[in-house]
Structure formats: structure tokens, C-alpha cells
N, C-alpha and C positions, 0 to 999 in steps of 0.2 A: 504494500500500500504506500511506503514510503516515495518508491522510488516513482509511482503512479503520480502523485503527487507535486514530487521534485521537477517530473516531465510537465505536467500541469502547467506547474510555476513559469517553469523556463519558456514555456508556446505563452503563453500571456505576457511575459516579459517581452517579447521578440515581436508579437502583434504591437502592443504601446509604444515600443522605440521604433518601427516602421510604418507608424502612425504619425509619431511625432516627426521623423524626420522626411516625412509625406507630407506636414503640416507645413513646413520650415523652407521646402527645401525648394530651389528656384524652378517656378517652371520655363524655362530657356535656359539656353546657356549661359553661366556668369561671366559678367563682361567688366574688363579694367578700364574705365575710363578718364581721361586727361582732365573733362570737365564735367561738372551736372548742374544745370542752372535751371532755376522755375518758373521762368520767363522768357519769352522773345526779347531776347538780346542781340546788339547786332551779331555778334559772333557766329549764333545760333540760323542767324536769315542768312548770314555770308556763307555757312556750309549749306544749309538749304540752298541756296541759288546754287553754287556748284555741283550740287546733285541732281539739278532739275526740279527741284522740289520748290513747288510755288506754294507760299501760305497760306493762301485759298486754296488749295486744289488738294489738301490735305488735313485732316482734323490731326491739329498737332496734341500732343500728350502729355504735360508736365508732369514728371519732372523730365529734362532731356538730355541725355548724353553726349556726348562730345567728341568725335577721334577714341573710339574705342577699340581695343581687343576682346579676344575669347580670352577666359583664362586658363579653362583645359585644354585648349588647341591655340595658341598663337603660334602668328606667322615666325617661318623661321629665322628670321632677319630679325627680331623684336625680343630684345630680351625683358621679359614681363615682373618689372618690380612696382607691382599695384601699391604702393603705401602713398601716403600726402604727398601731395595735394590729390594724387589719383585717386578714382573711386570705385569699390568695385559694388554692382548693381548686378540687377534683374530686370530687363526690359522688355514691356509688352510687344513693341514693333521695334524690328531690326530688322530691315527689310534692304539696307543703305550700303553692307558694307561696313559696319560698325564706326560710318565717319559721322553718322548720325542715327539716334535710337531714340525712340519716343516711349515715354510712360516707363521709365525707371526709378527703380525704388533698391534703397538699401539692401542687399545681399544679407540675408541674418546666415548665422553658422547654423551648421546643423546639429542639433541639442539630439543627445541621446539620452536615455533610459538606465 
């Protein structure tokens, strides 16, 4: 009975920490980026216009990413030291190339059990 038990414990344990870190955990790729600003700033219209991207012809997403990377796959030329000022996120659209990403949000870790 004990060990019925012990097995018990350990599948509920296992379901809650793949839960939680289901809960937590970015749905996109996590991205290193140079900038994240919560406004149309020009910076922000100056990489949209170099994309093509007119700001009418797109429902932009605050907050917005900047010149970003993947973090688990950057390019091999880039060596990826995400700390300050960089930021690393989760963003809704990245459809750009990561030279612009819309609706990004803080990157949380992922908490386990």
C-alpha cells in the first residue's frame, strides 16, 4: 500500500509542476530584445516603415519589441547576452523577423513544483 501511495504522490506531483509550468511558460518563442516600448515612438514607426508596415494597415500591440532574437535558436552570427538594457519577452505577433514584435510581455521563468 505504501508504495501505491508513494506512486500516487509522485503522478500528482508531476501533473501540478506540468501544470504550472503550462501556466508560466511562453506560448512563442522567447525573444531577446534591444528595446520594449508602450508607445508609438518614432523609433518604433522608423522600423515599421522599413518593414513595410504602415500604422494603419496594422492593429499595433503594446507593448513592442525592438531588433529582437530567438533565445533558443539565435542566428549564428549573434552572440545572445539578453541582460540590461535587453529584454527578454513573449510576443503575441512576430511575424517581422524579430526587427519588430507586437504585444510583448515579460518572459516569467518557469516555476516548478
Amino acid at each position: 500500500m505504501l508504495a501505491k501511495n508513494t506512486l500516487l504522490s509522485l503522478s500528482i506531483s508531476f501533473i501540478l509542476a506540468r501544470a504550472t509550468r503550462a501556466q508560466y511558460a511562453c506560448p512563442s518563442i522567447p525573444l531577446c530584445c534591444q528595446y520594449v516600448v508602450d508607445s508609438l515612438t518614432p523609433n518604433v514607426t522608423s522600423v515599421m516603415s522599413q518593414e513595410g508596415i504602415a500604422p494603419t494597415s496594422v492593429d499595433v500591440v503594446f507593448p513592442v519589441g525592438i531588433n529582437c532574437v530567438p533565445i533558443e535558436d539565435p542566428p549564428a552570427d549573434y552572440i545572445l547576452l539578453c541582460t540590461s538594457p535587453r529584454k527578454q519577452v513573449c510576443c503575441e505577433y512576430n511575424k517581422w523577423g524579430g526587427k519588430i514584435a507586437f504585444g510583448c510581455e515579460p518572459d516569467p521563468p518557469i516555476l516548478t513544483a
